[in-house]
C-alpha positions as a Markdown table, in Angstrom:
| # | Residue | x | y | z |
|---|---|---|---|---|
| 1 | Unk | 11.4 | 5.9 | -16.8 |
| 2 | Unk | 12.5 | 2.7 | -15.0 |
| 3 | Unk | 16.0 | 4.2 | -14.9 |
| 4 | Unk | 14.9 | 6.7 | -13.2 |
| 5 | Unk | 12.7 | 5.2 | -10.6 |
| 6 | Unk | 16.1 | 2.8 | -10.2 |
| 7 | Unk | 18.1 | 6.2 | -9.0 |
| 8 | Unk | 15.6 | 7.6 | -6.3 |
| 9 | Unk | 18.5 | 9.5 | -4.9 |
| 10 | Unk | 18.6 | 11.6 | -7.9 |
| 11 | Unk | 17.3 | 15.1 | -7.2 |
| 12 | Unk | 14.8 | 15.0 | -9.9 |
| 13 | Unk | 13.4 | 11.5 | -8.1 |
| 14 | Unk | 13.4 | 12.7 | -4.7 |
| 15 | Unk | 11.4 | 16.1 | -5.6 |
| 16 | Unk | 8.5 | 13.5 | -7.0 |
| 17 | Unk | 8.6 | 11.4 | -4.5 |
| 18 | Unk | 8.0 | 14.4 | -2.1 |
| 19 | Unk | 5.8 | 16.1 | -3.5 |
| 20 | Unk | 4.0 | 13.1 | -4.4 |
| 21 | Unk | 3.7 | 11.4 | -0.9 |
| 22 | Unk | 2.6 | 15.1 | 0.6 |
| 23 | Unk | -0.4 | 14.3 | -2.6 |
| 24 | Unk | -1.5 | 11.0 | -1.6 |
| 25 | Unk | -1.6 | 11.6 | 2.5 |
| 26 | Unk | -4.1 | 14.6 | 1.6 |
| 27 | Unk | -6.6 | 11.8 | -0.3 |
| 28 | Unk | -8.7 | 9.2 | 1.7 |
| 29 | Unk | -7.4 | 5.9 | 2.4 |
| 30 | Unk | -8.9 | 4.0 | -0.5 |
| 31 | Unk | -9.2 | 6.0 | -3.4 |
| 32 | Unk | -9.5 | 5.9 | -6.8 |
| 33 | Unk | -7.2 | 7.1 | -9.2 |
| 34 | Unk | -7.6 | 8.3 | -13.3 |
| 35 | Unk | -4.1 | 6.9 | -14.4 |
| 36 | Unk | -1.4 | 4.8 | -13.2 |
| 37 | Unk | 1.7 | 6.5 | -11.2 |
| 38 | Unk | 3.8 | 4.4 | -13.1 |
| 39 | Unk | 2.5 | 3.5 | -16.5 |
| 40 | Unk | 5.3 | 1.4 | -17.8 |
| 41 | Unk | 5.2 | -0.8 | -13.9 |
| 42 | Unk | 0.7 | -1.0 | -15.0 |
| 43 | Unk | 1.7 | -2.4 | -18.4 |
| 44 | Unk | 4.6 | -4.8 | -17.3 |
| 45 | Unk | 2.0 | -6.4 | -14.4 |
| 46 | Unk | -1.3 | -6.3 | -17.4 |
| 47 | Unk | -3.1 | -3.0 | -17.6 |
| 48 | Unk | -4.3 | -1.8 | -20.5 |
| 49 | Unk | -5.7 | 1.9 | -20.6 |
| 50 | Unk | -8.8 | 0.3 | -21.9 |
| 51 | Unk | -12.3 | 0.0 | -20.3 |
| 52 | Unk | -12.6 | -2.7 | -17.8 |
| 53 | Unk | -9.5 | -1.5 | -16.1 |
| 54 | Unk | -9.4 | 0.2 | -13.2 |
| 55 | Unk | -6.6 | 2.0 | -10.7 |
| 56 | Unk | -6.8 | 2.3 | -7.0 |
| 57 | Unk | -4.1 | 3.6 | -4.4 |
| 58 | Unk | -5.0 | 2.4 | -1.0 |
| 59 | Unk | -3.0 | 3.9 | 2.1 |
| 60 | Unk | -1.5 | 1.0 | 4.6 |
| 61 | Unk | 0.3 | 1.7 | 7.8 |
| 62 | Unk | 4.0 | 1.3 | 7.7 |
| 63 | Unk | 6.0 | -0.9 | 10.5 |
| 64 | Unk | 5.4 | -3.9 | 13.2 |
| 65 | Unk | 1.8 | -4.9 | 13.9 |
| 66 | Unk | 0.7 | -4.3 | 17.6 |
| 67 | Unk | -1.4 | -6.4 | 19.4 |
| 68 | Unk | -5.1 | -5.2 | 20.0 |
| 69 | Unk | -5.6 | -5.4 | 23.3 |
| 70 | Unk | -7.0 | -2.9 | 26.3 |
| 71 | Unk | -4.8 | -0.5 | 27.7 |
| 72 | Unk | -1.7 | -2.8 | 26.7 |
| 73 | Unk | -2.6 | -5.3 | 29.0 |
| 74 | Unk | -2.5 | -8.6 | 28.3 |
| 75 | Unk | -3.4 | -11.0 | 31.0 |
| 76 | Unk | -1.7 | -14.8 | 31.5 |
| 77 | Unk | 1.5 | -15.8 | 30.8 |
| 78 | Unk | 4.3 | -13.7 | 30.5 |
| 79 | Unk | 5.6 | -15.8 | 27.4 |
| 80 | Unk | 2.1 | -14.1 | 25.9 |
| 81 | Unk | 2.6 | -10.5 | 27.0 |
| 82 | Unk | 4.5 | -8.8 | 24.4 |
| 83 | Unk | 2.8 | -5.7 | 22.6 |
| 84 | Unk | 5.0 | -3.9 | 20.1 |
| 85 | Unk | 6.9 | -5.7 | 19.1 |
| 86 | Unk | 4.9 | -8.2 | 17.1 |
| 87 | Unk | 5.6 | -9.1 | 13.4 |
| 88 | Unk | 2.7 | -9.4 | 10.6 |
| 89 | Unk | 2.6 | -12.4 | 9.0 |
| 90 | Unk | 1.3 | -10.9 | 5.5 |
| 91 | Unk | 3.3 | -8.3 | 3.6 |
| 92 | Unk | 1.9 | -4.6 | 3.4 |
| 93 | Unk | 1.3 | -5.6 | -0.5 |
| 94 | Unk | -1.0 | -8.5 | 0.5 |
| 95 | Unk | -3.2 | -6.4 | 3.4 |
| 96 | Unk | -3.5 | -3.6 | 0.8 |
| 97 | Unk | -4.7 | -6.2 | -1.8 |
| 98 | Unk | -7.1 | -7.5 | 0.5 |
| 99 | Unk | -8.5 | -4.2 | 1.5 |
| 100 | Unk | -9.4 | -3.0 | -2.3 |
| 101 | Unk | -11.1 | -6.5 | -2.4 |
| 102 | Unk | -13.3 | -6.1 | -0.2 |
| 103 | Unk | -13.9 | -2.5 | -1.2 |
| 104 | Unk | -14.9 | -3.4 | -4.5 |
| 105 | Unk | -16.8 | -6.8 | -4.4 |
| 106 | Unk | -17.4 | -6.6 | -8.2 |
| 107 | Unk | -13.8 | -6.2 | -9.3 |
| 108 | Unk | -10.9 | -8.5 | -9.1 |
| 109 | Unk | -7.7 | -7.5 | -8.3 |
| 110 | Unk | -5.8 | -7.8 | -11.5 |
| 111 | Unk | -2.2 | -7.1 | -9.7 |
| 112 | Unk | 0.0 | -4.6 | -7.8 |
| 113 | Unk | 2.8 | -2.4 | -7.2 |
């Protein structure tokens, strides 16, 4: 199975990835899910299909981070005025990890892929 997630060119890859990306965009943003997508990724990080352990897939939007301001107007120096083109300072990983924390106050977040 790793092999094959290491060729993700392959047809047989691509057709899962499709038609599991088309899946995961029809479910809510943080959801929880009855089994790992990747069992053999789970067990390498620590899960165990045991109770006590628990899956979620959280949905986190791709690309730069832009600026929250009104209407794109930012007012003071022009040094301070860029929008777009911003850069997050956290990974996707991190702000997805974050999100599932706060989500579920009771659980810890054990690790991710």
């Amino acid at each position: 199975m790793q092999e094959l997630y290491r060729k993700k060119q392959s047809d047989s890859m691509r057709f899962l990835l499709r038609i599991r990306c088309w899946q995961y965009r029809q479910l809510s943003t943080v959801h929880r899910a009855s089994r790992p997508s990747r069992p053999e990724k789970a067990r390498r990080l620590g899960y165990k299909a045991k109770q006590g352990f628990v899956i979620y897939r959280i949905r986190v939007r791709r690309g730069g981070r832009k600026k929250p301001v009104a209407k794109g107007q930012v007012y003071g120096k022009p040094s301070n005025c860029g929008i777009n083109s911003l850069k997050n300072q956290r990974s996707l990983q991190a702000i997805a990890e974050e999100r599932v924390g706060r989500k579920c106050k009771a659980l810890r977040v054990l690790n991710t892929y």
